[in-house]
C-alpha positions in Angstrom: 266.5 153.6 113.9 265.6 150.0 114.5 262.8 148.6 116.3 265.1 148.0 119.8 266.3 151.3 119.8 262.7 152.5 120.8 262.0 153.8 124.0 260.0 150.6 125.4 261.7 148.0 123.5 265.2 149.3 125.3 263.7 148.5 128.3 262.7 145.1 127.0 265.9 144.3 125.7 268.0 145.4 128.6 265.7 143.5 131.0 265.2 140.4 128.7 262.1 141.0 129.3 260.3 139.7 125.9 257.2 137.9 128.2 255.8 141.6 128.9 255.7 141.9 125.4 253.5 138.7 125.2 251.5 139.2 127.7 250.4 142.8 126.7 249.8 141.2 123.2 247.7 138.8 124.7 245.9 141.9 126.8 245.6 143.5 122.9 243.9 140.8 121.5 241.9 139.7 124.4 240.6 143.8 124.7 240.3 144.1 121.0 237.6 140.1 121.0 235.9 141.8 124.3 235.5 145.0 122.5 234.0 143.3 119.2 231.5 141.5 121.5 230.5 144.3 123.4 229.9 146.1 120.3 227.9 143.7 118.9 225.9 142.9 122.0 225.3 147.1 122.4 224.3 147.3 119.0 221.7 144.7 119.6 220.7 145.7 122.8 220.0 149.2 121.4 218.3 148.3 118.2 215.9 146.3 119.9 215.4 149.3 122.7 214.9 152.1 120.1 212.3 150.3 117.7 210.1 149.1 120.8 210.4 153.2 121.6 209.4 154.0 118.4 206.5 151.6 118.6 205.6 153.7 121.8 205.7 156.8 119.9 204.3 155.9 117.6 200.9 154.7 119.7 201.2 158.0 121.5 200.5 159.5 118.5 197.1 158.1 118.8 196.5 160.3 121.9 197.9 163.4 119.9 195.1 162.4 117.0 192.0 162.2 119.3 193.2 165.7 121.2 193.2 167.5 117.8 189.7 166.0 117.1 188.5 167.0 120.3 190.0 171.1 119.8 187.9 170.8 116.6 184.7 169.8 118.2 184.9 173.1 120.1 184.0 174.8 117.0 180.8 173.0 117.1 180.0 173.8 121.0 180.5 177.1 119.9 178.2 177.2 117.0 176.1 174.8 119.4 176.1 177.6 122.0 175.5 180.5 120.0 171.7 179.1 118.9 171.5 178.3 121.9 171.0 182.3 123.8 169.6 183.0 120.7 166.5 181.0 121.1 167.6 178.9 117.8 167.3 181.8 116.1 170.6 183.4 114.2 170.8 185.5 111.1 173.4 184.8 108.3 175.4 187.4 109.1 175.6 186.6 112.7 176.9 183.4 112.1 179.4 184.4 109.5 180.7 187.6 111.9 180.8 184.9 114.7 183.6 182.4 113.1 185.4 184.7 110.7 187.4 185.9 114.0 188.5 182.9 114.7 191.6 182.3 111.9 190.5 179.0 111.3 193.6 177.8 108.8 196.0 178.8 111.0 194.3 177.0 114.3 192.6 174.6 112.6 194.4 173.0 109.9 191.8 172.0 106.9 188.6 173.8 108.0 187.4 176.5 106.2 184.3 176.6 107.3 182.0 175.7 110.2 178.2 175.5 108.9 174.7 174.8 110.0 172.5 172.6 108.5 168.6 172.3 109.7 166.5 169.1 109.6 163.5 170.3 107.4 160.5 167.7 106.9 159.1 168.0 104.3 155.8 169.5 105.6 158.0 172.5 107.1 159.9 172.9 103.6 157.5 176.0 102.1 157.9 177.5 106.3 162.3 177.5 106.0 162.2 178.8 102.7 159.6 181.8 103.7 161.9 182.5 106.6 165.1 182.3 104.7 163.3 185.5 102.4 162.1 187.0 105.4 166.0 187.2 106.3 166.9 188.6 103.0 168.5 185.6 101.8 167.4 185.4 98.1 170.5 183.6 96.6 169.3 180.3 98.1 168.8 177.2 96.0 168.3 174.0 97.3 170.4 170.9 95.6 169.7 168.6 94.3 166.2 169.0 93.4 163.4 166.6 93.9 161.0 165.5 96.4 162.4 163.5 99.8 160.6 162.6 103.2 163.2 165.4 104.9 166.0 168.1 104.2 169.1 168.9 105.6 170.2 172.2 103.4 173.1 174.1 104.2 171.8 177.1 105.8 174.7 179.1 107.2 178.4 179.4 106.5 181.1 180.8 108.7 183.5 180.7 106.2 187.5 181.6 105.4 187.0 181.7 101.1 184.0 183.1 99.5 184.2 179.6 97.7 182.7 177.9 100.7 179.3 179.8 100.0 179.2 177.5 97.2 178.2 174.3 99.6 174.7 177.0 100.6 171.3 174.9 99.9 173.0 171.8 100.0 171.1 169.1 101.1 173.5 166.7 103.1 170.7 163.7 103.2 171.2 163.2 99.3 174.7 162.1 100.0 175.0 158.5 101.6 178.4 158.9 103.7 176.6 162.0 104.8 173.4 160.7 105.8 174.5 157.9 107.8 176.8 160.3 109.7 173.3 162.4 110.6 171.5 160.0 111.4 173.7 158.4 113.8 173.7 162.2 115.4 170.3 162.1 115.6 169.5 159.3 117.2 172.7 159.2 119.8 173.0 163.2 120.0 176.8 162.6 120.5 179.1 164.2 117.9 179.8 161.9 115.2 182.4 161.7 112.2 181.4 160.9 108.8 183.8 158.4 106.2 185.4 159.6 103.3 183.8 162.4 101.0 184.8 164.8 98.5 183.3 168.1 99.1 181.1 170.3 97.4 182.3 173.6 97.7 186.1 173.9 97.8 188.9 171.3 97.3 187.2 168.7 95.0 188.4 165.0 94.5 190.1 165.9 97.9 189.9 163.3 100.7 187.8 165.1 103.2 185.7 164.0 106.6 183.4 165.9 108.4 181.9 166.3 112.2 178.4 166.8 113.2 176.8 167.6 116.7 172.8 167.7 116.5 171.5 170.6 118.1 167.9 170.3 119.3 164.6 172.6 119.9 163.4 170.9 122.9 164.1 168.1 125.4 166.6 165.0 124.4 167.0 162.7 126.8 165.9 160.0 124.9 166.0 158.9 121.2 162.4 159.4 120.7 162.7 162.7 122.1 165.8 163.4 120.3 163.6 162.1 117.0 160.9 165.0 118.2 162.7 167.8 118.6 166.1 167.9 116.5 166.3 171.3 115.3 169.7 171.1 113.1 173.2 169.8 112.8 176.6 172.1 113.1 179.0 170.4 111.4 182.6 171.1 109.9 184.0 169.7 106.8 188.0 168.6 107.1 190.4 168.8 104.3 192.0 165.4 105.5 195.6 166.3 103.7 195.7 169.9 105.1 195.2 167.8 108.6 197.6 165.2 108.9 200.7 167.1 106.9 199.9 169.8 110.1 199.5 167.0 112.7 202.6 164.6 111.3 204.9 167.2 109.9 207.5 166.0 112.5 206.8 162.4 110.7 207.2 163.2 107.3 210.8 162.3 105.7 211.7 160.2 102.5 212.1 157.1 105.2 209.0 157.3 106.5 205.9 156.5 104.6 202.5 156.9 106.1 198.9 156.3 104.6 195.6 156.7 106.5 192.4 154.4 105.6 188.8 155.1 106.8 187.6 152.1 108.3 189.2 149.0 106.1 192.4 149.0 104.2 191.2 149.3 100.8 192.8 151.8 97.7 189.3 153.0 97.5 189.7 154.1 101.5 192.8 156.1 100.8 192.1 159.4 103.5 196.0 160.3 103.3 198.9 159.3 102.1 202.4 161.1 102.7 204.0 162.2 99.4 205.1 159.9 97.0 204.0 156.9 99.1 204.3 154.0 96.8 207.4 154.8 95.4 209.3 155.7 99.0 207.8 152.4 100.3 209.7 150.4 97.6 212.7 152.2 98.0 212.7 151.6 102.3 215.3 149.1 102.9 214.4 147.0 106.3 211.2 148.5 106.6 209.6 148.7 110.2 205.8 147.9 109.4 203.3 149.5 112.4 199.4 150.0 112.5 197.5 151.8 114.3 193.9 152.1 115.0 192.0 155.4 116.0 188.3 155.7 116.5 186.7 159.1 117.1 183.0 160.1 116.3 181.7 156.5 115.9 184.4 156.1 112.8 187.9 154.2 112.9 190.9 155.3 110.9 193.6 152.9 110.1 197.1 154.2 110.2 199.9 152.0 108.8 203.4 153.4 108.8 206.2 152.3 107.3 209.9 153.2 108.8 213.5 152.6 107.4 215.0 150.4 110.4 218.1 152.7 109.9 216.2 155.8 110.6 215.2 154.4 113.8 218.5 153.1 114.6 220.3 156.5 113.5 221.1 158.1 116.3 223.0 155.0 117.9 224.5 153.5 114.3 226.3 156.7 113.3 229.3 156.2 115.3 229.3 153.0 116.5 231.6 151.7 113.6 234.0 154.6 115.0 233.7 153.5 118.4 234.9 150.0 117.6 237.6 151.2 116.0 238.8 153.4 118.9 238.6 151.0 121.1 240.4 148.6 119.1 243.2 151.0 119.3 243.6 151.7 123.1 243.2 147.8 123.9 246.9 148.2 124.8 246.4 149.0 128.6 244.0 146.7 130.3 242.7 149.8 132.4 242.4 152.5 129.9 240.1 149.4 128.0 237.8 149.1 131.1 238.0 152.7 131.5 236.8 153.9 128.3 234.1 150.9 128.1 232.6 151.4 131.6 233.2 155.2 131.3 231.7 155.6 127.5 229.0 153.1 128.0 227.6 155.0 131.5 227.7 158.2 129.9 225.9 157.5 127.2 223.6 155.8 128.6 223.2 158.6 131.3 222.8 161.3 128.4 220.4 158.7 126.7 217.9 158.8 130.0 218.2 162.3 130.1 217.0 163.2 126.7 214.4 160.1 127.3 213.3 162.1 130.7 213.6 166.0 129.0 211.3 164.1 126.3 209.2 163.2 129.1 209.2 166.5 130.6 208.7 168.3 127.2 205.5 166.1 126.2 204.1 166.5 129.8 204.0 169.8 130.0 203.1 170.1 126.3 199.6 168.1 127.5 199.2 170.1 129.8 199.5 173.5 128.7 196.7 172.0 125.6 194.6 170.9 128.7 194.9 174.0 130.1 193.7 176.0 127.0 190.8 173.7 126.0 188.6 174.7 129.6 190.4 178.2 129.2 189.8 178.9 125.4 185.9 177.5 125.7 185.3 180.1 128.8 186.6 182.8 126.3 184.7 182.2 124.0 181.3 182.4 126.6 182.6 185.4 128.1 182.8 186.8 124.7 179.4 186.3 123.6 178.4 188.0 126.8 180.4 190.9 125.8 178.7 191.5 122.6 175.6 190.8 124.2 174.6 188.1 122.0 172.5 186.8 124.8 170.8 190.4 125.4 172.1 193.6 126.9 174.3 193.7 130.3 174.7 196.4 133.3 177.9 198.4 133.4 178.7 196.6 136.5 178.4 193.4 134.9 179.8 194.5 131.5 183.1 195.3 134.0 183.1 192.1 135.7 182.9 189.8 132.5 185.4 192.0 131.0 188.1 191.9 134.7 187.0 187.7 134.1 188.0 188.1 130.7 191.2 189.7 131.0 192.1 187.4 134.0 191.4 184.0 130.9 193.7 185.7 128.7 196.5 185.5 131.0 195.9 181.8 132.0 196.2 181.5 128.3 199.4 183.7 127.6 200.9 181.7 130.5 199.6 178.2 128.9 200.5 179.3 125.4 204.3 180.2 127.2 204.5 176.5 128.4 203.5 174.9 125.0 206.5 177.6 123.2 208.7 176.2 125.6 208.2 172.3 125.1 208.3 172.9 121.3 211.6 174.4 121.7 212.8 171.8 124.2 211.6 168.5 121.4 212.9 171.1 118.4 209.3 171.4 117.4 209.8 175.1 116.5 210.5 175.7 113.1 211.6 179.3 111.9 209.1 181.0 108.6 211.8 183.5 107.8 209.9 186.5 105.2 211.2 190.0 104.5 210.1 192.3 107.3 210.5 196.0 107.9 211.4 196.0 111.4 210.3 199.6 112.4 207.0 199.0 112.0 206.8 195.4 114.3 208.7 197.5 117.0 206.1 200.2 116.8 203.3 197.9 116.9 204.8 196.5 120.0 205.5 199.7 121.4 202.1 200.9 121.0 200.5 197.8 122.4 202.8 197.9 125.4 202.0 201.4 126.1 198.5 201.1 126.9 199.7 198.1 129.8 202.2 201.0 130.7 199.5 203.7 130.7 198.3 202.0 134.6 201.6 202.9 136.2 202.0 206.5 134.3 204.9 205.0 132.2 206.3 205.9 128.9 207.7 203.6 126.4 209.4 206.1 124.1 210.4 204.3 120.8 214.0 206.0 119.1 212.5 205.6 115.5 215.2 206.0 112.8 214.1 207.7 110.2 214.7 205.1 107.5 213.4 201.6 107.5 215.8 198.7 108.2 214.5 195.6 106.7 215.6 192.1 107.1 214.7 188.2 107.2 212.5 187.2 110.4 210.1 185.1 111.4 207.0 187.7 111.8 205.1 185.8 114.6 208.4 185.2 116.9 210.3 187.7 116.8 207.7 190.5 118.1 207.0 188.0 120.5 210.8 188.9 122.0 210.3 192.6 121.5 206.9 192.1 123.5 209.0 190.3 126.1 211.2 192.3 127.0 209.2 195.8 127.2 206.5 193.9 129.6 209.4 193.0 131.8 210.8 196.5 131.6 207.3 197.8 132.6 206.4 195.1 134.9 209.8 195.8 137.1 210.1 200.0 136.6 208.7 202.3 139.3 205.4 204.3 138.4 206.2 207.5 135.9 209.1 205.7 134.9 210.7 205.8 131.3 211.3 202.6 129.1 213.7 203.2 126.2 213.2 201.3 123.0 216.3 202.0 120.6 216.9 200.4 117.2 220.1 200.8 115.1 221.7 199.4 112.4 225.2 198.1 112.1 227.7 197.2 109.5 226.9 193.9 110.0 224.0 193.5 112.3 221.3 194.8 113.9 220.2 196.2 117.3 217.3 196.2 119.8 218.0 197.6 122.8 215.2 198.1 126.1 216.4 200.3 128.8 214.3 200.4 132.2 215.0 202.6 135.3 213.6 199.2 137.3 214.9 197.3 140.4 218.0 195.3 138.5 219.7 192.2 138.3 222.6 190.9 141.0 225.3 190.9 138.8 225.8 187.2 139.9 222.5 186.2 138.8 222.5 187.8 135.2 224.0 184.3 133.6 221.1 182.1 134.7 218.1 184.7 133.7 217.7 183.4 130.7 217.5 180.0 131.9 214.1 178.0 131.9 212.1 178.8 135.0 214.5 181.5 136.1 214.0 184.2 138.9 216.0 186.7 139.9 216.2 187.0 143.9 214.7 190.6 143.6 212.0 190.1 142.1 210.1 190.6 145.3 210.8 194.6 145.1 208.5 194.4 141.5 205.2 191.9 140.4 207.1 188.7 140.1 204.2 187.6 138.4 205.6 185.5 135.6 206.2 182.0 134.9 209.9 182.1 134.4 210.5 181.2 130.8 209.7 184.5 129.1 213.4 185.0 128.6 214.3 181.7 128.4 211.9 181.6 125.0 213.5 184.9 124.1 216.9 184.1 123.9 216.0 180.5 121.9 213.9 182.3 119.6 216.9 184.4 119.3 219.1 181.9 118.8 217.1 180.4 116.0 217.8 183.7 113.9 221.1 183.3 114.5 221.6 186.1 117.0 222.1 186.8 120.5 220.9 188.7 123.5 222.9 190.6 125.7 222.3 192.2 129.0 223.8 194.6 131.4 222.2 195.9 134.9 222.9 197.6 138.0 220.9 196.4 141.5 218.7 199.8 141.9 218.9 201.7 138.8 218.0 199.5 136.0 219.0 197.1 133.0 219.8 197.2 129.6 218.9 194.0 127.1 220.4 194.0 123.9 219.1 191.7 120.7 221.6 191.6 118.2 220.3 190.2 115.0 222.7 189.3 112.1 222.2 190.8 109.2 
């Protein structure tokens, strides 16, 4: 079949109507040059936008740096508080009960111990060493040896590794980087950061820093009276690559390289350096180079980052090339040109501001909910030295009302520890660590926590065992975090002497949790949103209707991130019926 035979070109022969042809020729080439500019000028446009974006990132990162710092200062307040209702006066094991609960690896990335040194002169040296035997301390050697104007040995340990006791009798003043540190203390009574050091006890020839606050015996308001009365120094050494691979972790890819220096830029200043720096520097084509400076403690660290361009420019590059293309190819019809420019160009620019305003959203309320836990985590922490009457013995009407204060802290916690789940999950933050699990047992740990909450309305939560264990890959903190989820809900919205049914079962290919409550329902109409963030049912008023709204909506993502799903079925009066199904 020839070319006039086709459907259009029968038109244009029988009309002799060969100038249409030309004209929407010219329309072609004309769309296709104004398609090739635009492209160009977008590209640019966007380039430019998302490295000055990244620049802003990147100096909110600052922020995120001096927060972290801050959370580990509270360790010292702590320490700082618990000499304090003792009269300056603590016992080794005291101190060592007193941080051991507090899982410092996992909350505090690179501390393994928080330790007290006292300022001894060296007229009061025979004195400390006489009350150190009168404690039962015998083990306790004082390095180096020799004869100085004042000590500061290592006198307690709250430690993680039995290897920390190793850093006991050292005296800090013999070390330069750690003297100065001190002394600034001393003389400001501020917390204070020392440079780079290598530490005694664990993690030798590791880049490490360490953070002092002075504690004092009597009145410091001034430095003379600060000189007078300094009692000691709490202080916590940093393992400075356990603490930026936990703080950049969303950083680190082979086109990023980062490298932290205390104070100037020097080899000899190296605090941290991403993994095979030098040779993914040489290998970053158009690098982006960025520095930042953060000073916390009296000390500044220089940051210097260096960024592929095309990593930045990623998530606009990868389909540009097919855009051009596409539109090339419906430059035919004038319209359907402006159409899909205006159209496609709008839209994404639309989608573009919203994940730029559910960033936003995400990093806001991640603040907040650390703002909220940094008042809320210190007043636990003073209510629970109350409770083991570290500052003397309590009435039973006061040991109540601590402990109704202290249950009422946890919750502001729960709730702020809720928010911060659900603005990791909204930036992708939260990142799955999968091990082999027996899932009877997390179910019946949940259970048996859940029932005591049940035990105040007369409820049972009756837990279908099976008899043999079903094991499987899952994240161990998460996924009981689900289970716990959906039983508190059962409980919270069941009448009193009500029964909660806790079922597990394993399938051919997957596995089932299911919670069954005799509670007030869900309006069938309403069941498709309750997972959604901030979600409500409209009865919620016959139950507590307590909660912040995003239990389930962390439930079903945390879900989702195993792979599985959550179902659920309910009747308005009688009850509901949520499902986990978890591949297997």
């Amino acid at each position: 079949m020839g070319i006039s035979n086709l459907p259009g070109f029968k038109y244009l022969a029988k009309n002799n109507s060969y100038a249409y042809l030309i004209v929407v020729a010219f329309i072609f080439i004309v769309g296709t040059v104004a398609s090739i500019i635009n492209w160009h000028a977008t590209e640019s446009r966007t380039s430019n936008a998302l490295v000055a974006k990244y620049q802003q990132e990147l100096n909110e990162s600052k922020l995120i740096i001096n927060q972290s710092l801050t959370q580990y200062t509270l360790l010292l307040d702590d320490g700082t508080s618990l000499l304090a209702v003792n009269g300056n006066n603590v016992t080794e094991s005291q101190w060592l009960t007193f941080f051991q609960s507090y899982n410092l690896p996992v909350n505090y990335p690179g501390v393994d111990a928080v330790s007290f040194s006292q300022y001894v002169p060296a007229s009061d040296l025979s004195d400390y060493m006489a009350n150190l035997q009168s404690q039962g301390i015998t083990n306790f050697n004082l390095t180096p040896a020799g004869s100085r104007s004042a000590y500061a040995p290592v006198t307690y340990v709250g430690y993680v590794s039995s290897t920390s006791l190793n850093a006991m009798g050292y005296d800090q003043l013999t070390s330069p980087v750690r003297a100065t540190a001190i002394n600034k203390a001393l003389d400001s009574g501020q917390v204070t950061m020392s440079g780079l050091v290598n530490l005694v006890a664990v993690n030798k020839n590791k880049p490490a820093f360490l953070i002092y606050k002075p504690v004092y015996g009597g009145p410091s308001n001034t430095q003379a009276q600060r000189q007078a009365s300094i009692f000691g120094f709490v202080f916590t050494a940093v393992n400075a690559n356990e603490f930026f691979t936990a703080l950049l972790s969303h950083y680190l890819s082979p086109g990023i390289a980062i490298s932290v220096y205390d104070g100037s830029v020097s080899p000899s200043n190296v605090l941290y350096q991403t993994p095979n720096y030098a040779n993914n520097v040489s290998h970053i084509a158009s690098p982006i180079n960025s520095t930042l400076n953060v000073t916390f403690g009296g000390r500044t660290w220089v940051i210097k980052v260096v960024t592929a361009k095309s990593l930045v420019q990623a998530s606009s590059s990868n389909n540009s090339t097919n855009d051009l293309v596409f539109g090339i190819a419906i430059s035919f019809a004038v319209a359907l040109i402006l159409w899909y420019f205006t159209y496609y160009r709008e839209r994404k620019s639309y989608w573009e501001k919203q994940r730029e305003i559910q960033s936003a959203k995400d990093e806001l309320l991640s603040l907040a909910s650390h703002q909220l836990r940094t008042p809320a985590t210190v007043v636990k922490q003073y209510l629970g030295i109350l409770l083991q009457n570290y500052s003397g013995a309590i009435t039973h009407q006061q040991r109540k009302i601590i402990k109704t204060a202290y249950e009422s802290n946890e919750r502001q916690l729960e709730i702020a520890n809720q928010f911060l789940d659900a603005a990791k999950l909204g930036s992708g933050r939260i990142k799955l660590s999968k091990k082999a699990v027996v899932l009877n047992d997390i179910i019946k740990d949940v259970v048996d926590e859940q029932q005591k909450i049940a035990n105040v309305q007369k409820q049972r939560v009756i837990y279908n065992n099976p008899k043999r264990p079903i094991g499987m890959k899952a994240d161990p903190k998460y996924l009981p975090m689900v289970v716990e989820n959906l039983i508190s809900n059962a409980i919270k919205y069941s009448k009193k002497r009500a029964a909660i049914n806790v079922r597990l079962r394993k399938l051919s290919n997957e596995v089932q949790i299911k919670v069954i409550d005799q509670g007030v329902g869900i309006p069938e109409d309403e069941l498709r949103e309750i997972f959604e963030k901030f979600s409500h049912a409209s009865n919620e008023a016959n139950a507590d209707g307590n909660g912040t709204g995003i239990g389930l909506y962390l439930a079903k993502q945390i879900i989702n991130l195993h792979g599985g799903n959550i179902t659920v079925k309910s009747t308005v009066g009688k009850g509901s019926e949520f499902t986990v199904h978890l591949p297997l």
